[in-house]
C-alpha positions as CSV (number, residue, x, y, z in Angstrom):
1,X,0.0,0.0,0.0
2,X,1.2,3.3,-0.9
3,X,0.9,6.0,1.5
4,X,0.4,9.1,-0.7
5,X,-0.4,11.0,1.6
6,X,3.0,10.8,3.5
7,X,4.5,12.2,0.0
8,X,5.0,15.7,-0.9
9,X,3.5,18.2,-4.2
10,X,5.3,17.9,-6.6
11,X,6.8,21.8,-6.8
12,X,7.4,23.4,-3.7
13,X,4.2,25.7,-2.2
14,X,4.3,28.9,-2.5
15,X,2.0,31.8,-1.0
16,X,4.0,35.1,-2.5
17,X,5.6,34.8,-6.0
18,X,8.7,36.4,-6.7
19,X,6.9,39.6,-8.5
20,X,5.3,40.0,-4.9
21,X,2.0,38.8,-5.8
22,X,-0.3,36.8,-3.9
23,X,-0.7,33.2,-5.3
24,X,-4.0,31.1,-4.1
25,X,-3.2,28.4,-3.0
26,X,-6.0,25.2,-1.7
27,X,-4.4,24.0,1.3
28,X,-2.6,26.1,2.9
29,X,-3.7,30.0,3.9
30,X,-1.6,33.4,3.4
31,X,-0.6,34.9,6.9
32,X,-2.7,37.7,8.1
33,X,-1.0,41.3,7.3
34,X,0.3,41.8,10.8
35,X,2.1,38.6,10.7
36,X,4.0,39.5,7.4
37,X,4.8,42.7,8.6
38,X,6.4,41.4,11.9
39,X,8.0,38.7,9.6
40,X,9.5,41.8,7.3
41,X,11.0,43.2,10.0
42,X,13.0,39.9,10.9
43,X,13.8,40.1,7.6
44,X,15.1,43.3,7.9
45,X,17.3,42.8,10.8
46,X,18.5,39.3,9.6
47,X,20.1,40.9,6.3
48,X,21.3,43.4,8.4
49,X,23.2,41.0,11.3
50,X,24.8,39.0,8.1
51,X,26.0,41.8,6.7
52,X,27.3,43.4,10.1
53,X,28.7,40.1,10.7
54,X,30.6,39.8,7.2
55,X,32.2,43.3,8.7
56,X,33.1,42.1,12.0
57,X,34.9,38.6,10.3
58,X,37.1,41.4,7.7
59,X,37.8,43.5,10.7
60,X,39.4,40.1,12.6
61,X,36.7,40.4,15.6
62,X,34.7,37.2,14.6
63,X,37.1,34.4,13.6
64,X,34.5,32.7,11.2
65,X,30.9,33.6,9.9
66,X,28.4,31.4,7.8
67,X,26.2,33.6,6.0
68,X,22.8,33.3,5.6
69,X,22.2,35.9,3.2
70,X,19.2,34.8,1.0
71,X,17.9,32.4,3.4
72,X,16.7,35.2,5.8
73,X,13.2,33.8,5.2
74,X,13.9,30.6,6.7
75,X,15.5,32.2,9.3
76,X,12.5,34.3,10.4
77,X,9.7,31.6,9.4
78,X,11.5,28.9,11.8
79,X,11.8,31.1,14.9
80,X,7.7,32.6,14.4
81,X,6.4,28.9,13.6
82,X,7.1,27.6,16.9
83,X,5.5,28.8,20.8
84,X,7.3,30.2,23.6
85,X,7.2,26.5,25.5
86,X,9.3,25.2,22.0
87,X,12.7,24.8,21.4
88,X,15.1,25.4,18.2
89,X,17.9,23.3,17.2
90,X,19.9,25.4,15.2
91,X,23.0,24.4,13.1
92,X,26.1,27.0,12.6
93,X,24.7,28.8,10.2
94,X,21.4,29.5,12.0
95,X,22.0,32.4,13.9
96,X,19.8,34.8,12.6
97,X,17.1,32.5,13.7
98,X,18.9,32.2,17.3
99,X,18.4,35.9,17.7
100,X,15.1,36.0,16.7
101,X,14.1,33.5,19.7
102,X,15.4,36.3,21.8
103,X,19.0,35.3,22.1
104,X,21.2,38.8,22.5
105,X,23.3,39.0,19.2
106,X,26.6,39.6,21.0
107,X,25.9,36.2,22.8
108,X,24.8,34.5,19.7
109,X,28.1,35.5,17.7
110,X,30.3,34.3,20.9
111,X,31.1,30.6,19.5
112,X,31.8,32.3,16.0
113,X,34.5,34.4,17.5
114,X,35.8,31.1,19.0
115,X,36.2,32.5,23.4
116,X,32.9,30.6,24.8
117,X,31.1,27.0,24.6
118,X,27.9,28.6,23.6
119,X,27.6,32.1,25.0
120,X,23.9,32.2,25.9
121,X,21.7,30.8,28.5
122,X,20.1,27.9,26.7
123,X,17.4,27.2,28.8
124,X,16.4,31.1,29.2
125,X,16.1,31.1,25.3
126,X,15.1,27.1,24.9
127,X,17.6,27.4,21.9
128,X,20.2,24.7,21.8
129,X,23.9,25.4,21.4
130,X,24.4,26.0,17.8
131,X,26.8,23.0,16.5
132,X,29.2,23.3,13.5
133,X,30.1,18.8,13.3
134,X,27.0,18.1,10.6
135,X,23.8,16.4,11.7
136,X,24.5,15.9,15.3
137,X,21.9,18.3,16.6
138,X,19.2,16.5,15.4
139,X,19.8,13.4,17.4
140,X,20.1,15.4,20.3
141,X,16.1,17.3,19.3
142,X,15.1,14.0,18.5
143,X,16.5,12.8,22.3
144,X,15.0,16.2,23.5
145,X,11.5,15.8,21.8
146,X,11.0,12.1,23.6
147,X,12.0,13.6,26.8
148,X,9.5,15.9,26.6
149,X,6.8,13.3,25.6
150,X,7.1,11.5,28.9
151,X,7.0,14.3,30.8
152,X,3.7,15.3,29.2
153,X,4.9,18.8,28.4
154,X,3.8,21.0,25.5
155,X,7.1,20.8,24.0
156,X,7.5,21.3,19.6
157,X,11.4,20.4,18.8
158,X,12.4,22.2,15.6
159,X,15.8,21.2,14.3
160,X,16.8,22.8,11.4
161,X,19.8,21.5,9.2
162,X,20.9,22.4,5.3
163,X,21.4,19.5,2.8
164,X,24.6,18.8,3.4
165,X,23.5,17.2,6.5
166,X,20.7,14.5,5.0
167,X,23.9,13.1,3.3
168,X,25.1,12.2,7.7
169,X,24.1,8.9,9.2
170,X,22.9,10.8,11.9
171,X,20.0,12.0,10.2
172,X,19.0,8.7,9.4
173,X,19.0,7.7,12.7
174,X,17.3,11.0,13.8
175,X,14.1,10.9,11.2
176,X,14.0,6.9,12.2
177,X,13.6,6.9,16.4
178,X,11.3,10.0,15.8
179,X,9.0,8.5,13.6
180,X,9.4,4.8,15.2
181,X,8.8,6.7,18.6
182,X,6.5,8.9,17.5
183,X,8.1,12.4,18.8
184,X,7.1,16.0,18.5
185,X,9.6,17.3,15.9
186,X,10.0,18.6,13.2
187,X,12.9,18.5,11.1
188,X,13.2,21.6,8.5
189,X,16.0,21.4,5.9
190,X,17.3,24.7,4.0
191,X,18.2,23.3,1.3
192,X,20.7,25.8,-0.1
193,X,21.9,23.9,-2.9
194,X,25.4,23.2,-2.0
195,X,26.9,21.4,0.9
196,X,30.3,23.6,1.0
197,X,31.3,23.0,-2.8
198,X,29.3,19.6,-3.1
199,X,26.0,19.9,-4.9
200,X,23.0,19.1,-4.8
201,X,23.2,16.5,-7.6
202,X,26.1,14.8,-5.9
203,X,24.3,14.1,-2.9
204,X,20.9,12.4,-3.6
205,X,19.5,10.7,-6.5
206,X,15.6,11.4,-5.0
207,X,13.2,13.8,-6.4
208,X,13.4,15.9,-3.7
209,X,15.0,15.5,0.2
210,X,11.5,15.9,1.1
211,X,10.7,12.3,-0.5
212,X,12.7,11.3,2.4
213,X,10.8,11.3,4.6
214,X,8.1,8.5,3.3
215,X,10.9,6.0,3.9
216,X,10.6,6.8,7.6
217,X,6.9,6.8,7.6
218,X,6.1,10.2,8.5
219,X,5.1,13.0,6.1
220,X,7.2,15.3,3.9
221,X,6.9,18.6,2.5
222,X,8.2,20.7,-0.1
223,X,8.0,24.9,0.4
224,X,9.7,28.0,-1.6
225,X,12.5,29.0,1.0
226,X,12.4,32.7,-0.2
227,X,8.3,32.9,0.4
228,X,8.4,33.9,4.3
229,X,4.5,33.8,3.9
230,X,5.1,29.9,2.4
231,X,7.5,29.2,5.2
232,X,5.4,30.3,8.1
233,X,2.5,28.4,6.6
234,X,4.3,24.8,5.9
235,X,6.1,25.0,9.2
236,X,3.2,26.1,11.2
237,X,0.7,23.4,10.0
238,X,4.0,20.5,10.7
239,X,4.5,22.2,14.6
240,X,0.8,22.1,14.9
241,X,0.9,18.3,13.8
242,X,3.0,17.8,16.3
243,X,1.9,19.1,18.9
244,X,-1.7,17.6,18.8
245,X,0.1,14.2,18.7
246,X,0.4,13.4,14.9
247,X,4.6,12.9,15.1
248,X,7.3,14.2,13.1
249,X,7.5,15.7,10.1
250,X,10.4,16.5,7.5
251,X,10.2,20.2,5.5
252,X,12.5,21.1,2.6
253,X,12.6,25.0,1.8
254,X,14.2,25.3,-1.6
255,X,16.4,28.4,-0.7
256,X,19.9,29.7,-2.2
257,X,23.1,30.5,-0.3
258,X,24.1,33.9,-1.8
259,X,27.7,34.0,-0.5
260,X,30.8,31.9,-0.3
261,X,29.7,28.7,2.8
262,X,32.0,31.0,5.2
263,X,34.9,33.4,4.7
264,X,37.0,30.9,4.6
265,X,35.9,29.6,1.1
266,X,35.7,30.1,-2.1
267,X,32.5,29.9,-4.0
268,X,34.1,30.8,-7.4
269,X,35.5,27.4,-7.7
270,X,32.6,25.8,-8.1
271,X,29.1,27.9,-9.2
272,X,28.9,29.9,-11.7
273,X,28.6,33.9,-11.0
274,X,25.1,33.7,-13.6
275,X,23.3,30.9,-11.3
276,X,24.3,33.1,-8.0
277,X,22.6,36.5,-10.0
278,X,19.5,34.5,-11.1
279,X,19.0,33.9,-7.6
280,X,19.3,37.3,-6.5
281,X,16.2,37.9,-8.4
282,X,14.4,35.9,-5.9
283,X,15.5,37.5,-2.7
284,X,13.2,37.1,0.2
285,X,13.1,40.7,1.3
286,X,12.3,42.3,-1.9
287,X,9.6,39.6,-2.6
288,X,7.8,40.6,0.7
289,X,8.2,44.0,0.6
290,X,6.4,44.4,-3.0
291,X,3.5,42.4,-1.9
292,X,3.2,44.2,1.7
293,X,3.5,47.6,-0.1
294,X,0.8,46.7,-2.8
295,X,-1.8,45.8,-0.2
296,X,-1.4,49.4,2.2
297,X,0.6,47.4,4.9
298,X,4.2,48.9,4.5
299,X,4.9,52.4,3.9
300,X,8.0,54.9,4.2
301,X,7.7,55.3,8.3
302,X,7.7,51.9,8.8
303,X,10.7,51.0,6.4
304,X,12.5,53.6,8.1
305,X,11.5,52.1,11.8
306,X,12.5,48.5,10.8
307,X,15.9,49.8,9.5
308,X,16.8,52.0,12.6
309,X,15.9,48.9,14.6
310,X,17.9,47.3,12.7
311,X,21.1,49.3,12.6
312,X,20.5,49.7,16.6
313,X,21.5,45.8,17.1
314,X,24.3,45.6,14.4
315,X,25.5,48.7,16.6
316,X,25.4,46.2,19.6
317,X,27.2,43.5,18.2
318,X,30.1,46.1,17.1
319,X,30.4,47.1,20.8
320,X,30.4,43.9,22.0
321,X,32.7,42.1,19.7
322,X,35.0,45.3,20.0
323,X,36.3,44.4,23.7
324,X,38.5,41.6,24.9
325,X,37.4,38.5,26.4
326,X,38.1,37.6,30.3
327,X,39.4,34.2,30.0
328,X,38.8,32.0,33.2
329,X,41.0,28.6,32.3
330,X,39.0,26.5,34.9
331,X,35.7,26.9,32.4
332,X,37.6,24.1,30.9
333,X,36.5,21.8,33.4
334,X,34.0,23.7,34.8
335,X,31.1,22.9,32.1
336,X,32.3,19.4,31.1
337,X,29.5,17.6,33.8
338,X,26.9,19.3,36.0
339,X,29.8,17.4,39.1
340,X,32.7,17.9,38.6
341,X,34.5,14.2,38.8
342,X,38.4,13.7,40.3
343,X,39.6,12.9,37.9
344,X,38.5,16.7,36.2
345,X,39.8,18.1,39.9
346,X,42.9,16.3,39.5
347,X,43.2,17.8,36.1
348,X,42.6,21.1,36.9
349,X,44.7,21.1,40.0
350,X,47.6,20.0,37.5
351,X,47.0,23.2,35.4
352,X,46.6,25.2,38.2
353,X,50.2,24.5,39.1
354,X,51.3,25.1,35.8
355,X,49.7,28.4,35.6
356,X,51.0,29.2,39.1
357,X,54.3,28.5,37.9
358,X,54.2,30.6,34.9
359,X,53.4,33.7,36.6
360,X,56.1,36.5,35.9
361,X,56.9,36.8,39.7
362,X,57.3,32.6,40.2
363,X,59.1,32.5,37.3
364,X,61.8,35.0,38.6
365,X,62.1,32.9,42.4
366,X,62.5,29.9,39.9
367,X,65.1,31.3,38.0
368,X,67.5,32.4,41.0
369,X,69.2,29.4,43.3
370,X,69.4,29.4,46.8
371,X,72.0,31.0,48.5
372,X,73.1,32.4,44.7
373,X,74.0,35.6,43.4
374,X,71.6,37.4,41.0
């Protein structure tokens, strides 16, 4: 028996096209006004943090930054779709979506300048840590999600990843417990085309990575990754799902990653300048900003508003990642367990000496015998 229902359409959905027109479509609803504006204005700021951050990584004050300039919309749709008892799994190059949960920027950008284990209070934001090794977050939702279950909480897990990371084991084993378990998550891939400078085409020989998910036995879906109004609708119908007990779902946004995977790398190696310009016709922000202008939602007052918000937090993160860190050495043994073990207090003892013994005025008693002359 084939479950058709478990597969997804056939093009992505899409709610806004990319002239900024309203498309109807019979399933799925377009936001209400007030939500697209608010979603604009995450917009907004999220180009505005990637490019601030692009700055800060030139300038040698953030050691590495994966852009996610072009995929702002998926950015902003993942932190609205879920409730203020859910949590977000984020992946390295999620921190746009971090900050729109309500994490400070400074503290988001804190493991990208390389002087912290995560930088933000976790539990405060219920965003995980964001993880750069591929995949392994979603095992940890997954773990998170059935946790949750027993307890009987109202807990939605979203745990985002890009393509690169359906190519990992670990997904595997993620999309299989949750659907053989029967946890409330749902797993949203931004699929950006290229995992580093490994396409697409060299990863999967499926129709789509939504396909996927009909092997596991839960439902998969396909949605236009620059449509915030698409996004918010496909995501919000998956967290719902969950939530009322229907299990896990898998989501593919077909999105573009405009820049090079960090600054690090090269994207001229491998795509073609005309494919990254074709793209650029479909940016999110634009797309949105036509339609909310041609239906009396967005005017000049309000652009201007959403910018100077805007500017106001890249203005934080310049202060913040303009001072030096105070390093404290025994944070490396302080956050390995919640108890600290003996064999971590014998450790730390043994750098402590070390340390002690390094000090300039140690150093000076060391260097002089007994009874010597200086």
């Amino acid at each position: 028996m084939l479950h058709t229902e478990l597969l997804p359409r056939d093009t992505a959905v899409r709610l806004i096209d990319e002239n900024g027109t309203a498309v109807t479509d019979e399933h799925y609803a377009l936001p209400d006004a007030d939500t697209l504006v608010r979603a604009y204005r995450g917009l907004i700021e999220g180009r505005r943090i990637n490019d601030q951050a692009g700055a800060l990584v030139r300038q040698g004050r953030l050691a590495v930054y994966p852009s996610s300039h072009g995929q702002e919309a998926c950015q902003v749709g993942a932190s609205m779709a879920i409730g203020d008892t859910d949590w977000l799994f984020p992946t390295y190059r999620d921190s746009v979506a971090v900050i729109a949960r309500g994490v400070d920027p400074a503290d988001a950008l804190v493991l990208l300048k390389g002087d912290w284990h995560s930088g933000y209070d976790v539990r405060a934001h219920r965003v995980a840590p964001q993880t750069t090794p591929l995949a392994t977050q979603l095992l940890h939702a997954v773990g998170f999600a059935q946790a949750a279950k027993h307890r009987g909480e109202d807990t939605v897990v979203l745990a985002l990843c890009g393509d690169g990371a359906t190519s990992e084991g670990d997904f595997h084993e993620a999309l299989n417990f949750a659907a053989v378990f029967h946890v409330p998550v749902v797993f949203f891939v931004q699929n950006n085309e290229f995992a580093i400078s490994v396409p697409l085409s060299r990863q999967t020989a499926a129709p789509s990575l939504a396909h996927k998910a009909i092997g596991y036995g839960m439902p998969g879906q396909r949605v236009d990754g620059n449509d915030v109004a698409a996004v918010l609708a496909v995501l919000g119908e998956a967290v719902e799902r969950a939530r009322t007990g229907g299990g896990p779902s898998l989501v593919e946004a077909h999105t573009y990653r405009m820049q090079a995977h960090t600054n690090a790398d090269d994207d001229t190696r491998y795509r073609e300048r005309e494919e990254v310009q074709a793209w650029g016709a479909r940016d999110p922000l634009v797309r949105l900003r036509t339609y909310l202008a041609g239906i009396g939602a967005l005017d000049d007052a309000a652009e201007a508003q959403f910018a100077a918000g805007a500017e106001t937090i890249a203005t934080a993160m310049r202060a913040a990642l303009n001072t030096d860190t105070d390093l404290d050495p025994e944070d490396l043994f302080r956050f390995v367990t919640e108890t600290r073990s003996p064999q971590l207090e014998e450790q730390w003892a043994l750098l402590r000496g070390e340390i002690e013994r390094g000090r300039p005025e140690n150093a000076e008693n060391a260097a002089t015998p007994t009874g010597g002359h200086r």
